[in-house]
KELUMMAR-549880 format. One record per atom (N, C-alpha, C): x, y, z; atom name; residue number from 1. Coordinates in steps of 0.2 Angstrom, whole numbers, plus 5000, padded with zeros to 4 digits. Last residue first. Example, Ala and Ser with C-alpha at 12.3 -4.5 7.8 and 13.67 -1.06 7.14 Angstrom:
<nodes>
+------+------+------+--------+-------+
!   xx !   yy !   zz ! torvex ! balum !
+------+------+------+--------+-------+
! 5064 ! 4989 ! 5035 !      N !     2 !
! 5068 ! 4995 ! 5036 !     CA !     2 !
! 5064 ! 5000 ! 5039 !      C !     2 !
! 5066 ! 4972 ! 5039 !      N !     1 !
! 5062 ! 4978 ! 5039 !     CA !     1 !
! 5066 ! 4984 ! 5039 !      C !     1 !
+------+------+------+--------+-------+
</nodes>
This chain:
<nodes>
+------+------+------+--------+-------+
!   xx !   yy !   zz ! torvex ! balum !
+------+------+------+--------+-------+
! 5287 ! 5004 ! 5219 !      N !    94 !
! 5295 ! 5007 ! 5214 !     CA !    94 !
! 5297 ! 5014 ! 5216 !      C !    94 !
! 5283 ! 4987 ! 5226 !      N !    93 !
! 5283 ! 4998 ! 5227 !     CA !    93 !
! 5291 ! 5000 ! 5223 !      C !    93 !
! 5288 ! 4979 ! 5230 !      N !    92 !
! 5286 ! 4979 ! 5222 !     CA !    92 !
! 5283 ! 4986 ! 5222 !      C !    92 !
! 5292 ! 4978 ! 5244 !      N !    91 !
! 5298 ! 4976 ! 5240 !     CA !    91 !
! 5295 ! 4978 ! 5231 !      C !    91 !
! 5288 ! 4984 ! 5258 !      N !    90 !
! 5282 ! 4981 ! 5251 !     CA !    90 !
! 5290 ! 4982 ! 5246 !      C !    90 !
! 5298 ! 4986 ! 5268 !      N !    89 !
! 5290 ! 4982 ! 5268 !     CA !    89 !
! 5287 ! 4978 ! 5264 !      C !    89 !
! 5305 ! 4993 ! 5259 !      N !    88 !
! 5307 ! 4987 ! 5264 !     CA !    88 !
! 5302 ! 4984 ! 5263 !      C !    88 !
! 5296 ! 5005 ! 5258 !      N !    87 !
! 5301 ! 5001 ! 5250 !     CA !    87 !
! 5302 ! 4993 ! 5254 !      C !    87 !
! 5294 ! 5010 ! 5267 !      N !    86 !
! 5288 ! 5008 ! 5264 !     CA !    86 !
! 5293 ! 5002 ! 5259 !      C !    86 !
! 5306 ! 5015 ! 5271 !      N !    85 !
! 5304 ! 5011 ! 5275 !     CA !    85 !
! 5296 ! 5007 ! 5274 !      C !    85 !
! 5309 ! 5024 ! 5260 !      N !    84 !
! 5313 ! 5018 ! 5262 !     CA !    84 !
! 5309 ! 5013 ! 5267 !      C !    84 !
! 5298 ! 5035 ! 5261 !      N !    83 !
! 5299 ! 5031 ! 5256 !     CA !    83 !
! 5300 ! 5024 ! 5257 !      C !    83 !
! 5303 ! 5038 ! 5275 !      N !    82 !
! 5296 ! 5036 ! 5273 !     CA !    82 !
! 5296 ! 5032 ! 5267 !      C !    82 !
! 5314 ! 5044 ! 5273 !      N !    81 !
! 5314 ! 5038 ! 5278 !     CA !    81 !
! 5307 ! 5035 ! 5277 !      C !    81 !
! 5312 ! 5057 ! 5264 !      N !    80 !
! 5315 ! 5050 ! 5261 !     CA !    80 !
! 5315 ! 5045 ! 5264 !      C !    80 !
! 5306 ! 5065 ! 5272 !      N !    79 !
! 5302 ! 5063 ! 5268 !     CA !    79 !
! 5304 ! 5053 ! 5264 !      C !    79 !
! 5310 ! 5061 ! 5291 !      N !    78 !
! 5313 ! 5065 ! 5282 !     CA !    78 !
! 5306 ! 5061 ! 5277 !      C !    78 !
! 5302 ! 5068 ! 5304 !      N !    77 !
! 5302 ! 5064 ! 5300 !     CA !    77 !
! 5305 ! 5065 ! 5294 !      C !    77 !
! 5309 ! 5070 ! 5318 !      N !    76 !
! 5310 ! 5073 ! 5311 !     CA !    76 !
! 5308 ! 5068 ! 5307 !      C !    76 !
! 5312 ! 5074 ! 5337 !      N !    75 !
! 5308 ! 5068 ! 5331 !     CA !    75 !
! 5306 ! 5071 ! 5325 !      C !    75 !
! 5327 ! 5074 ! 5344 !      N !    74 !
! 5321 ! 5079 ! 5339 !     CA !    74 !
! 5318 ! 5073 ! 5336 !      C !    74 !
! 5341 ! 5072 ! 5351 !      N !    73 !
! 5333 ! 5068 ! 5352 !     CA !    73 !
! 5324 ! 5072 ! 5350 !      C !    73 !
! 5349 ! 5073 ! 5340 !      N !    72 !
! 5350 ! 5076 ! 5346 !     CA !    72 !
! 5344 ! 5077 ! 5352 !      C !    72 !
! 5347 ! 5062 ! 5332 !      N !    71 !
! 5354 ! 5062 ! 5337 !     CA !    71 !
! 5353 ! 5066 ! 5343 !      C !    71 !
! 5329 ! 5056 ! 5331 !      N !    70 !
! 5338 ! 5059 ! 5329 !     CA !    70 !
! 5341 ! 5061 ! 5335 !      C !    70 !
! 5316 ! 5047 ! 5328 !      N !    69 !
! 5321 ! 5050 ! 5333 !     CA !    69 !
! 5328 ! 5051 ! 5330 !      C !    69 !
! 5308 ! 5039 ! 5321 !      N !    68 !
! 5313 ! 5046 ! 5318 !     CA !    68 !
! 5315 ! 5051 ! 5322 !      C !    68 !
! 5306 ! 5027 ! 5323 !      N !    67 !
! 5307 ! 5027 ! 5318 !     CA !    67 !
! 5311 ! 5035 ! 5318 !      C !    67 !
! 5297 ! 5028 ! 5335 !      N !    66 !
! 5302 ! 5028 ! 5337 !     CA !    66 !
! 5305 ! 5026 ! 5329 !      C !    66 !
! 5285 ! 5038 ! 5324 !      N !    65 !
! 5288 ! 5040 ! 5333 !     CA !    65 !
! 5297 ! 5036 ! 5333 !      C !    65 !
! 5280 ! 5027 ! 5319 !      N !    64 !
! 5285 ! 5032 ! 5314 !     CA !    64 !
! 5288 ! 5036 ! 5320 !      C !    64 !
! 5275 ! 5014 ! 5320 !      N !    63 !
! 5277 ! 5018 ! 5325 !     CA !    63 !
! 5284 ! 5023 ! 5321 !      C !    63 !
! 5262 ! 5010 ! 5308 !      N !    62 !
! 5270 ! 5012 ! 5308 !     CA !    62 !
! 5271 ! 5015 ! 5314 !      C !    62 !
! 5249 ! 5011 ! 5303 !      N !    61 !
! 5253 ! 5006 ! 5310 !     CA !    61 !
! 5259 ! 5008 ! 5311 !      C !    61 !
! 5247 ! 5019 ! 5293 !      N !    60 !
! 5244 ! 5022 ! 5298 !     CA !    60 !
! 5246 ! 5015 ! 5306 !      C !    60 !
! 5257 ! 5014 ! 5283 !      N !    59 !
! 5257 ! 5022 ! 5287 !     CA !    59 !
! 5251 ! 5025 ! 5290 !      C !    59 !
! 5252 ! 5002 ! 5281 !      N !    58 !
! 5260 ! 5001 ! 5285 !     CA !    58 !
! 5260 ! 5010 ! 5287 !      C !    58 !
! 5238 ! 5005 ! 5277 !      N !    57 !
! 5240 ! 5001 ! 5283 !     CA !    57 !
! 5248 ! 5001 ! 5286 !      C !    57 !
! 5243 ! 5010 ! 5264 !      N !    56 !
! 5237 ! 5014 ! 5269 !     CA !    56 !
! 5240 ! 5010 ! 5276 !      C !    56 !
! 5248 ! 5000 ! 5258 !      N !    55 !
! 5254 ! 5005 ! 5259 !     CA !    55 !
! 5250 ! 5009 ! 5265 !      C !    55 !
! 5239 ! 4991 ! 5256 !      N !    54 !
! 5244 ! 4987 ! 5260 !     CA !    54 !
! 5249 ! 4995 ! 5263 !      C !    54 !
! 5228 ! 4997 ! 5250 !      N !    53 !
! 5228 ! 4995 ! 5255 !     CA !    53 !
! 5232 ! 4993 ! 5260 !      C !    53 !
! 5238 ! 5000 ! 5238 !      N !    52 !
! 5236 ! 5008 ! 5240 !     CA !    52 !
! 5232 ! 5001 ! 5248 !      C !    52 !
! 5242 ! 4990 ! 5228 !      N !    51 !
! 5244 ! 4991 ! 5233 !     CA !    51 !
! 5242 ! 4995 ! 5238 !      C !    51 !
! 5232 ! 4991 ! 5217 !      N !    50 !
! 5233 ! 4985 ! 5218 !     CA !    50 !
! 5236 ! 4985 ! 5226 !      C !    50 !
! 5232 ! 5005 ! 5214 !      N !    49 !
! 5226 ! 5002 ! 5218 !     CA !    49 !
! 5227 ! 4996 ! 5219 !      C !    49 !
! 5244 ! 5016 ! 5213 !      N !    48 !
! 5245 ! 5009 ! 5213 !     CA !    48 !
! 5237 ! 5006 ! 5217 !      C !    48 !
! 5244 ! 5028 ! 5221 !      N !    47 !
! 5243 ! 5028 ! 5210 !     CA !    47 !
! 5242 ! 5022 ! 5212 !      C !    47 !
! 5243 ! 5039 ! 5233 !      N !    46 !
! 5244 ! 5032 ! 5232 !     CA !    46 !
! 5242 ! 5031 ! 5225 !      C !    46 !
! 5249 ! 5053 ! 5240 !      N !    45 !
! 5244 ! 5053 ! 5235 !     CA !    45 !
! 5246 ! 5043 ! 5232 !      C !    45 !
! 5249 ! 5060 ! 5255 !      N !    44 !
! 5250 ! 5053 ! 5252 !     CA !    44 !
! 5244 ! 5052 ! 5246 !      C !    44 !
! 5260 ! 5074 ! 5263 !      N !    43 !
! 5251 ! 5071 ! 5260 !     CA !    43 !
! 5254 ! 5064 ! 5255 !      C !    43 !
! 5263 ! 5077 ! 5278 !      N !    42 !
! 5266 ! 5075 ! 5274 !     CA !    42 !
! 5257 ! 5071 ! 5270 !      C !    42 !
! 5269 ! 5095 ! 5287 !      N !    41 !
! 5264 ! 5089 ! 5284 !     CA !    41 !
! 5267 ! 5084 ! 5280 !      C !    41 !
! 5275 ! 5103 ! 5301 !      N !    40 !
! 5277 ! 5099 ! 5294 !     CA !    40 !
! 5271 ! 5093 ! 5293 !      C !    40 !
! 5265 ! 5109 ! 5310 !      N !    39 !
! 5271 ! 5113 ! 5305 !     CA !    39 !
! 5274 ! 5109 ! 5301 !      C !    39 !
! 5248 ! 5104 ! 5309 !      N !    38 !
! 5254 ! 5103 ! 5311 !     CA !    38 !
! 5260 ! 5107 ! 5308 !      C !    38 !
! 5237 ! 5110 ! 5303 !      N !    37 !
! 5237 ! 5105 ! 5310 !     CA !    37 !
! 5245 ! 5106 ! 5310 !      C !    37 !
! 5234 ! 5110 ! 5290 !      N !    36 !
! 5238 ! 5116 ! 5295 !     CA !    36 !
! 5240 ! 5114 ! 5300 !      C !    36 !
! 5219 ! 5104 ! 5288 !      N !    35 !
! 5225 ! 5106 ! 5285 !     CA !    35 !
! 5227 ! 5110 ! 5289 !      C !    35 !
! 5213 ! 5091 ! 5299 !      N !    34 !
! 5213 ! 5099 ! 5297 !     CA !    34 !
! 5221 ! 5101 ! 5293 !      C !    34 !
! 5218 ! 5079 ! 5304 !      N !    33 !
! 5213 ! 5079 ! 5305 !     CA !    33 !
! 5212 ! 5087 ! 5301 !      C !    33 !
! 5233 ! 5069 ! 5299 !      N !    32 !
! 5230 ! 5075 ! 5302 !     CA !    32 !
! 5223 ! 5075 ! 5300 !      C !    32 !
! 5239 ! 5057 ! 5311 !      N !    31 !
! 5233 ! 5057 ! 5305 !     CA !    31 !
! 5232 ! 5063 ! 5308 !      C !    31 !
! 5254 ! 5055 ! 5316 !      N !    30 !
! 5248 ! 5056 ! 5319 !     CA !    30 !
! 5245 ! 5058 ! 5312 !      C !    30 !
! 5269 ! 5054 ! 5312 !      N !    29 !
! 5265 ! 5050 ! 5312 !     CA !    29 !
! 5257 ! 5049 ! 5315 !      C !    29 !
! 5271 ! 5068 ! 5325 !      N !    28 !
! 5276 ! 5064 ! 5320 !     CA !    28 !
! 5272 ! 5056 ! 5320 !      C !    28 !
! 5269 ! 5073 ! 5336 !      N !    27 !
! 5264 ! 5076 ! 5330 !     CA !    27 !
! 5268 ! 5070 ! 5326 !      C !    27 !
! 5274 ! 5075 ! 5351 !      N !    26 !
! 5267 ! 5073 ! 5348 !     CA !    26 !
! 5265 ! 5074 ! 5342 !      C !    26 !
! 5287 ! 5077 ! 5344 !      N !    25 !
! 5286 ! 5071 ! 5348 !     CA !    25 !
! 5280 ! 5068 ! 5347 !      C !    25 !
! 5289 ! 5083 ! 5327 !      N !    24 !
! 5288 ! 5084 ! 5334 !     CA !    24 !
! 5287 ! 5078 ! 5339 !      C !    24 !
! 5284 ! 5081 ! 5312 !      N !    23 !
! 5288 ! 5086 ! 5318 !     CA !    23 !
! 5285 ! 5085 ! 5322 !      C !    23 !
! 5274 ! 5076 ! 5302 !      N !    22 !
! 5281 ! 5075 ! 5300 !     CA !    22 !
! 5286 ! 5075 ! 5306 !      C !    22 !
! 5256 ! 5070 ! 5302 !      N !    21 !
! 5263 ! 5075 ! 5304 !     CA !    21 !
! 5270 ! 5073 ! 5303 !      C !    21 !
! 5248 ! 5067 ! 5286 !      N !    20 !
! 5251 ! 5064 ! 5293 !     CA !    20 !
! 5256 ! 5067 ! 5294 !      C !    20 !
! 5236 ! 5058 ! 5276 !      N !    19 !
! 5241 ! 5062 ! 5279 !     CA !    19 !
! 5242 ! 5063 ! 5285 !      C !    19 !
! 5229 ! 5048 ! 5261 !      N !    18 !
! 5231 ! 5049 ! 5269 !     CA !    18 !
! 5237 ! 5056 ! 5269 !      C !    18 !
! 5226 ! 5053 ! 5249 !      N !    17 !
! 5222 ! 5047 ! 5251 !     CA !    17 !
! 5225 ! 5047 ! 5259 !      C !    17 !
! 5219 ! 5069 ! 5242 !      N !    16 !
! 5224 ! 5064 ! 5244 !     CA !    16 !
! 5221 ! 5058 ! 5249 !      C !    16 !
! 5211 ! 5078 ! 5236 !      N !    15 !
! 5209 ! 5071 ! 5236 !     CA !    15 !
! 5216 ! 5065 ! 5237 !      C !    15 !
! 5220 ! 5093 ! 5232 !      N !    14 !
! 5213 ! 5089 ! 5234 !     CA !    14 !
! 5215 ! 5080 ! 5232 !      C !    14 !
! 5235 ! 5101 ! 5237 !      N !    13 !
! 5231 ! 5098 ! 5231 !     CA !    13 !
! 5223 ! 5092 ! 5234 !      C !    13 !
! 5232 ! 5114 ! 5247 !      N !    12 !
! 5234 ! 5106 ! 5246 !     CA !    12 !
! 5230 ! 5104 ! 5241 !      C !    12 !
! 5239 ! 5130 ! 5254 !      N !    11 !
! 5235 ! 5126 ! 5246 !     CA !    11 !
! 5238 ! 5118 ! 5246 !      C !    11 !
! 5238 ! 5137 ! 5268 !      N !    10 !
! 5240 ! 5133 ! 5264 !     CA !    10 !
! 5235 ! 5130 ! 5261 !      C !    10 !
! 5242 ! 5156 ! 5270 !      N !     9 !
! 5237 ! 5149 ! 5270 !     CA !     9 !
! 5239 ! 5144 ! 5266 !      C !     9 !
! 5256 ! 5157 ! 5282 !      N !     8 !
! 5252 ! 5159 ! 5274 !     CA !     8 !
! 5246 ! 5152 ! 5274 !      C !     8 !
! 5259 ! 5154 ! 5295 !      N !     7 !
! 5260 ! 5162 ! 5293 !     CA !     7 !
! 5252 ! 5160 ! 5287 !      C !     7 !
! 5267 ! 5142 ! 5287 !      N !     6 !
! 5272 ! 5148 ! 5288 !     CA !     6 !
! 5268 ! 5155 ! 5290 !      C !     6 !
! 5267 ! 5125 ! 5288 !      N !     5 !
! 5266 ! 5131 ! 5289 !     CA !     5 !
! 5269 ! 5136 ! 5292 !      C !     5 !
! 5271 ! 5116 ! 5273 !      N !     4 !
! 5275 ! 5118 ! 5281 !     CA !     4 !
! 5272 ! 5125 ! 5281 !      C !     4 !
! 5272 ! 5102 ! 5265 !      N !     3 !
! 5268 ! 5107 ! 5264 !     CA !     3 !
! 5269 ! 5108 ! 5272 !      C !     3 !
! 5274 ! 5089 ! 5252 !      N !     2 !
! 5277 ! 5089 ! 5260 !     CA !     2 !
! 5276 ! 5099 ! 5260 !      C !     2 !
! 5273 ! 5085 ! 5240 !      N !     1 !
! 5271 ! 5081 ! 5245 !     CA !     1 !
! 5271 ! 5084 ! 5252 !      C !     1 !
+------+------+------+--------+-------+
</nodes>
Protein backbone atom coordinates (compact mmCIF):
# COMPACT_ATOMS: atom_id res chain seq x y z
CA UNK A 1 0.00 0.00 0.00
CA UNK A 2 2.53 2.55 0.85
CA UNK A 3 5.18 3.47 -2.26
CA UNK A 4 8.09 6.25 -1.43
CA UNK A 5 9.99 7.93 -3.93
CA UNK A 6 13.55 7.41 -4.26
CA UNK A 7 15.28 8.47 -7.41
CA UNK A 8 13.59 5.17 -9.03
CA UNK A 9 10.50 5.01 -11.12
CA UNK A 10 7.66 4.06 -9.34
CA UNK A 11 5.47 0.79 -10.08
CA UNK A 12 1.74 1.13 -8.63
CA UNK A 13 -0.34 -1.60 -9.01
CA UNK A 14 -3.28 -0.40 -11.46
CA UNK A 15 -6.90 0.46 -10.53
CA UNK A 16 -6.65 1.64 -7.06
CA UNK A 17 -9.70 3.35 -5.80
CA UNK A 18 -8.27 6.45 -3.93
CA UNK A 19 -4.76 7.84 -3.07
CA UNK A 20 -3.28 10.38 -0.93
CA UNK A 21 -0.08 11.97 0.58
CA UNK A 22 1.36 10.46 3.67
CA UNK A 23 4.42 13.49 4.59
CA UNK A 24 4.43 16.85 5.05
CA UNK A 25 2.35 19.80 6.19
CA UNK A 26 1.09 20.50 2.69
CA UNK A 27 1.02 16.85 1.39
CA UNK A 28 -0.53 14.64 4.16
CA UNK A 29 -4.11 13.81 3.23
CA UNK A 30 -4.27 15.67 -0.08
CA UNK A 31 -5.62 13.28 -3.29
CA UNK A 32 -2.77 12.72 -5.40
CA UNK A 33 -3.13 13.79 -8.71
CA UNK A 34 0.13 11.92 -10.56
CA UNK A 35 2.03 8.99 -9.40
CA UNK A 36 5.25 10.31 -7.54
CA UNK A 37 3.50 13.44 -6.43
CA UNK A 38 4.62 13.19 -3.14
CA UNK A 39 7.50 11.31 -1.03
CA UNK A 40 5.17 9.11 0.90
CA UNK A 41 1.99 7.64 -0.89
CA UNK A 42 -0.64 5.80 0.35
CA UNK A 43 -2.93 3.71 -2.41
CA UNK A 44 -6.45 2.50 -1.23
CA UNK A 45 -7.46 -0.79 -2.78
CA UNK A 46 -11.35 -0.92 -1.18
CA UNK A 47 -12.58 -5.22 -1.55
CA UNK A 48 -15.86 -4.41 0.43
CA UNK A 49 -18.65 -2.63 -2.29
CA UNK A 50 -21.04 -2.60 0.33
CA UNK A 51 -18.80 -0.25 2.28
CA UNK A 52 -16.14 1.29 -0.41
CA UNK A 53 -18.63 4.63 -0.45
CA UNK A 54 -18.65 5.08 3.18
CA UNK A 55 -14.59 4.45 3.48
CA UNK A 56 -14.11 6.72 -0.02
CA UNK A 57 -15.95 9.61 2.00
CA UNK A 58 -14.10 9.29 5.66
CA UNK A 59 -10.61 9.51 3.45
CA UNK A 60 -11.28 12.18 1.50
CA UNK A 61 -13.10 14.44 4.66
CA UNK A 62 -10.80 13.25 7.22
CA UNK A 63 -8.59 16.24 8.40
CA UNK A 64 -5.69 13.70 8.41
CA UNK A 65 -3.53 17.21 8.75
CA UNK A 66 -4.53 17.71 12.47
CA UNK A 67 -4.81 13.78 12.94
CA UNK A 68 -0.87 13.23 12.29
CA UNK A 69 0.81 15.97 13.80
CA UNK A 70 3.80 14.50 15.99
CA UNK A 71 5.72 15.39 18.90
CA UNK A 72 8.18 17.11 17.35
CA UNK A 73 5.65 19.06 15.03
CA UNK A 74 6.21 16.71 11.57
CA UNK A 75 3.12 15.77 9.99
CA UNK A 76 3.58 11.68 9.50
CA UNK A 77 0.93 9.80 8.41
CA UNK A 78 1.56 6.01 9.97
CA UNK A 79 -0.12 3.65 7.73
CA UNK A 80 -1.60 2.05 11.01
CA UNK A 81 -3.42 5.51 12.21
CA UNK A 82 -5.24 5.23 8.95
CA UNK A 83 -6.38 1.82 9.43
CA UNK A 84 -7.53 2.64 13.31
CA UNK A 85 -9.19 5.71 12.46
CA UNK A 86 -11.26 4.09 9.59
CA UNK A 87 -12.01 0.96 12.12
CA UNK A 88 -13.58 3.72 14.74
CA UNK A 89 -15.78 5.26 12.32
CA UNK A 90 -17.02 2.09 10.38
CA UNK A 91 -16.90 -0.58 13.34
CA UNK A 92 -17.88 -3.58 10.67
CA UNK A 93 -14.57 -2.90 8.56
CA UNK A 94 -12.32 -5.93 9.58
Amino acid sequence: MEYRRDGREISIPPNYDYAMGGFGAGCVGNQIERTGQYALEYYFYIKNPTLKTDILNILKTTDWKDLSKGISGTYRLPQWKIYKYIKEQLPEVS
